[in-house]
C-alpha positions as CSV (number, residue, x, y, z in Angstrom):
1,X,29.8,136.2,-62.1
2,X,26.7,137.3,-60.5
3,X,24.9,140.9,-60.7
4,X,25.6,141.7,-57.0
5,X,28.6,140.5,-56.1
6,X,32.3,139.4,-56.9
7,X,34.3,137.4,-55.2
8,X,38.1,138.3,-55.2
9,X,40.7,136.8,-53.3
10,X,42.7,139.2,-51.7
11,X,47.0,139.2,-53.0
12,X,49.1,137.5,-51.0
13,X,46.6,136.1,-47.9
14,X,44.1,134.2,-49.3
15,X,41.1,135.4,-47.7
16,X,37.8,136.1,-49.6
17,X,36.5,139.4,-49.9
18,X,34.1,141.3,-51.9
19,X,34.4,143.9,-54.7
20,X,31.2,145.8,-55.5
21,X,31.3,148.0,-58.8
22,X,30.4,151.6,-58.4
23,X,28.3,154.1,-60.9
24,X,30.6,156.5,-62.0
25,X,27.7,159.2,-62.4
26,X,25.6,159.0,-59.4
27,X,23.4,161.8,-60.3
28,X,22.6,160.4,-63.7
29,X,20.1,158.2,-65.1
30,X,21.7,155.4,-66.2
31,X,20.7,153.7,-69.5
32,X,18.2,151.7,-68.5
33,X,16.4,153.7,-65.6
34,X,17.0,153.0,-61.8
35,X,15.7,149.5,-61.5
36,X,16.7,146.6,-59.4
37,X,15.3,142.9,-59.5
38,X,15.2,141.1,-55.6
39,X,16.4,137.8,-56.2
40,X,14.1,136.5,-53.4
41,X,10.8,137.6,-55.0
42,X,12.3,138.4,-58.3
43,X,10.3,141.3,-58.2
44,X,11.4,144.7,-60.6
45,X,11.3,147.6,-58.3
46,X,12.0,151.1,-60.6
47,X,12.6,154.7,-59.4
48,X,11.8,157.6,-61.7
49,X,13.5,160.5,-59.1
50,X,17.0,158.4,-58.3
51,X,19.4,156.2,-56.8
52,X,18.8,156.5,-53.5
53,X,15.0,156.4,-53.9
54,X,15.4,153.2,-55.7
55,X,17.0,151.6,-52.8
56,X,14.8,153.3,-50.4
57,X,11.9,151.2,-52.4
58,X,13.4,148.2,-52.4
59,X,14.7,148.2,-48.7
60,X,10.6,148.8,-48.3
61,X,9.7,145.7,-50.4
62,X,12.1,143.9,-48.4
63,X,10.6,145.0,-45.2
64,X,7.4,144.5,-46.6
65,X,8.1,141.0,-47.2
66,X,9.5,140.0,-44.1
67,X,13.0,139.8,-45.6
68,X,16.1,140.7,-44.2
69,X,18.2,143.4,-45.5
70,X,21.9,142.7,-45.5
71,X,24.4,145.7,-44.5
72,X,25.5,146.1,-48.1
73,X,22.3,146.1,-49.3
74,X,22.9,149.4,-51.1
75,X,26.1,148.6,-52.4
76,X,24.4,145.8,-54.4
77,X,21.8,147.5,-55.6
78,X,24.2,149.7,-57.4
79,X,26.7,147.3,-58.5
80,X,23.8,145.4,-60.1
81,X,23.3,148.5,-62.4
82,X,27.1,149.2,-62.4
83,X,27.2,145.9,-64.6
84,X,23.9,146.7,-66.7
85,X,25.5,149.8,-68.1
86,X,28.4,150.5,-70.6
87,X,31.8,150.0,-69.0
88,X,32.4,153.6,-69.2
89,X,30.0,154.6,-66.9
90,X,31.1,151.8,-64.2
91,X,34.6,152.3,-61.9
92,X,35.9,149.5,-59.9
93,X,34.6,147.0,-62.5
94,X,36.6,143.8,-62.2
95,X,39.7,143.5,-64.9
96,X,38.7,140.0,-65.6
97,X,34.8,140.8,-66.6
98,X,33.8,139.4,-69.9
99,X,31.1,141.3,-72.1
100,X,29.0,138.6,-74.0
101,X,27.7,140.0,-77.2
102,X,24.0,139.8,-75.9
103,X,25.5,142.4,-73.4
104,X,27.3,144.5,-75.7
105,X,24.0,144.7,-77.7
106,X,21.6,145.6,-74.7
107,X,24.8,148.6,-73.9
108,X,24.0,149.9,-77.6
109,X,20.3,149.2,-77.3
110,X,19.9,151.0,-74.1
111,X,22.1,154.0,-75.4
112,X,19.7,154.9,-78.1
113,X,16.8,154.0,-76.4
114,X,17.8,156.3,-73.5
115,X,18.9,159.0,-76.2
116,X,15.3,158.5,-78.3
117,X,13.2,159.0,-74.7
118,X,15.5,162.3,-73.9
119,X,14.9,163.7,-77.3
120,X,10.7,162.8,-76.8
121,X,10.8,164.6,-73.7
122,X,13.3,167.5,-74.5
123,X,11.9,167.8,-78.0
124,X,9.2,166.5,-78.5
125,X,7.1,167.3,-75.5
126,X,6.4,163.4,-74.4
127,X,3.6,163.8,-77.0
128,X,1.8,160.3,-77.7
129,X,-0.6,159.3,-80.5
130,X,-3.6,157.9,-79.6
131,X,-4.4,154.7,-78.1
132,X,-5.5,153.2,-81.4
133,X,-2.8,154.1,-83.6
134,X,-0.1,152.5,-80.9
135,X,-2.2,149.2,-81.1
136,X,-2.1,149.6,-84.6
137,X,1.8,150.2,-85.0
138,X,2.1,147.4,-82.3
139,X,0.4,145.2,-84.7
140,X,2.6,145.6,-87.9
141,X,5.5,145.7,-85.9
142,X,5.1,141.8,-84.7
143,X,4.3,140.6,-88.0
144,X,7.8,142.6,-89.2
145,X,11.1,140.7,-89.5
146,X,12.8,143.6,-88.4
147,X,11.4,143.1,-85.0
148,X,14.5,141.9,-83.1
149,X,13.9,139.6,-80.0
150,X,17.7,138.8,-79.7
151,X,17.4,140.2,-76.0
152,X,14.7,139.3,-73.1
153,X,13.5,142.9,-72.7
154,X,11.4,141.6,-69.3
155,X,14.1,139.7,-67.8
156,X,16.3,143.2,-68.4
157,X,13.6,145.0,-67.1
158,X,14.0,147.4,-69.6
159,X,10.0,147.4,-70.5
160,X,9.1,148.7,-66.8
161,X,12.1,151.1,-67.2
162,X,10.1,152.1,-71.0
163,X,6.7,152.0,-69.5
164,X,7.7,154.6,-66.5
165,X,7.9,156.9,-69.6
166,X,5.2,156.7,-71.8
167,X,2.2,155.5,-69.0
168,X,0.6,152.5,-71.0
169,X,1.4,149.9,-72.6
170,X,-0.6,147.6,-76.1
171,X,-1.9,144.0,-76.0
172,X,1.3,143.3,-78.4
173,X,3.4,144.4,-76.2
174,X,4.8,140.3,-75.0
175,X,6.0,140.1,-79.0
176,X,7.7,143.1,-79.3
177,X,11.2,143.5,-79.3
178,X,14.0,146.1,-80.4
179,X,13.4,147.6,-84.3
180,X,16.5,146.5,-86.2
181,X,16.4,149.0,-88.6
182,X,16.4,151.9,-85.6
183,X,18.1,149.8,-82.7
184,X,15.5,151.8,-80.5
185,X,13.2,149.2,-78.6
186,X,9.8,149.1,-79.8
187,X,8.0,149.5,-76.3
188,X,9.1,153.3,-77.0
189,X,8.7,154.2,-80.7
190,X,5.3,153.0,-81.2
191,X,3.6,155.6,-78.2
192,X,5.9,158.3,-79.7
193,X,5.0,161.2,-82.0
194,X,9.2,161.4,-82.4
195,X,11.0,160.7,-85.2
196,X,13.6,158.3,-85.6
197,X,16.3,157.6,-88.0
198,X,16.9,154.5,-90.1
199,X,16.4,152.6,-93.4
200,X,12.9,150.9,-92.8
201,X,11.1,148.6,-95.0
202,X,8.4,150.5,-97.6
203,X,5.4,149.2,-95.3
204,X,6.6,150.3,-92.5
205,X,4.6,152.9,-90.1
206,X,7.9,155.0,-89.4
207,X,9.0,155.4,-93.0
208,X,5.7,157.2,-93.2
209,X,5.4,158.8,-90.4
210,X,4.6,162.8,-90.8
């Protein structure tokens, strides 16, 4: 099964056609941000407005790069989030698709993520500690057991999707991964003057966090 495409053989005549899964909430931000990966120059493209700006950027990339852009082109670009996000936020999904546990852990991870970024902003204010403190909390973070790296967070594109949020990023940032104790992905927490919720370990910077 690929991200863009499934091939279905249509009942009763044989012929091949394709079935593209839809978003069932257009409007809404998926978990995971609007972000699509061109399989020719594996580039990540991300939108922070929408949909339809996402796939105005990566028709532009396309152009850009002397590629062609097939008629569907849209289509795919949505169907390769339709299968990035929780089946209940998917219609026309095939009945046949299998969830590997490494997907069913990037659904839950990319829930609270999405859920911790929303309270930052609604909350919170987006407000960030400094520069120095991140780098520090990045630090004690890699050196943690807790720091999960059960899922490729750059292959996901989910630290582009992070980084769209908080503006900057720590020279830890390739050996951080999703905090088991939080399920929140690290690329998030550490910028973050938020709270989260959990049972962290004594030397941990969140159990002491203020």
């Amino acid at each position: 099964m690929t991200y863009d495409v499934i091939q279905c053989i249509e009942q009763g005549k044989g012929e091949i056609c394709m079935t593209l899964p839809k978003l069932r909430y257009r409007m809404m931000e998926p978990p995971g941000g609007w972000i699509y990966r061109d399989l020719d120059t594996n580039m990540w493209i991300t939108s922070h407005r929408n949909l339809d700006d996402l796939i105005h950027q990566c028709k532009a990339h396309r152009h850009a790069n002397e590629l062609p852009i097939p008629e569907d082109f849209a289509e795919r670009i949505e169907a390769s989030i339709a299968y990035s996000v929780p089946p209940e936020l998917a219609i026309d999904m095939p009945e046949d698709r299998k969830l590997s546990d490494q997907m069913l852990s990037l659904f839950h991870v990319n829930k609270k993520t999405n859920q911790f970024l929303l309270d930052w902003r609604l909350k919170g204010g987006m407000q960030k500690v400094p520069q120095e403190e991140a780098d520090a909390r990045a630090m004690t973070c890699v050196k943690c057991k807790y720091n999960s790296k059960i899922i490729c967070l750059t292959c996901k594109g989910i630290d582009q999707w992070i980084n769209g949020w908080t503006g900057r990023k720590t020279k830890h940032d390739a050996a951080l991964g999703i905090c088991a104790c939080d399920g929140i992905v690290l690329f998030a927490t550490i910028h973050s003057t938020q709270k989260t919720i959990g049972e962290f370990p004594d030397e941990c910077w969140k159990k002491n966090k203020i």
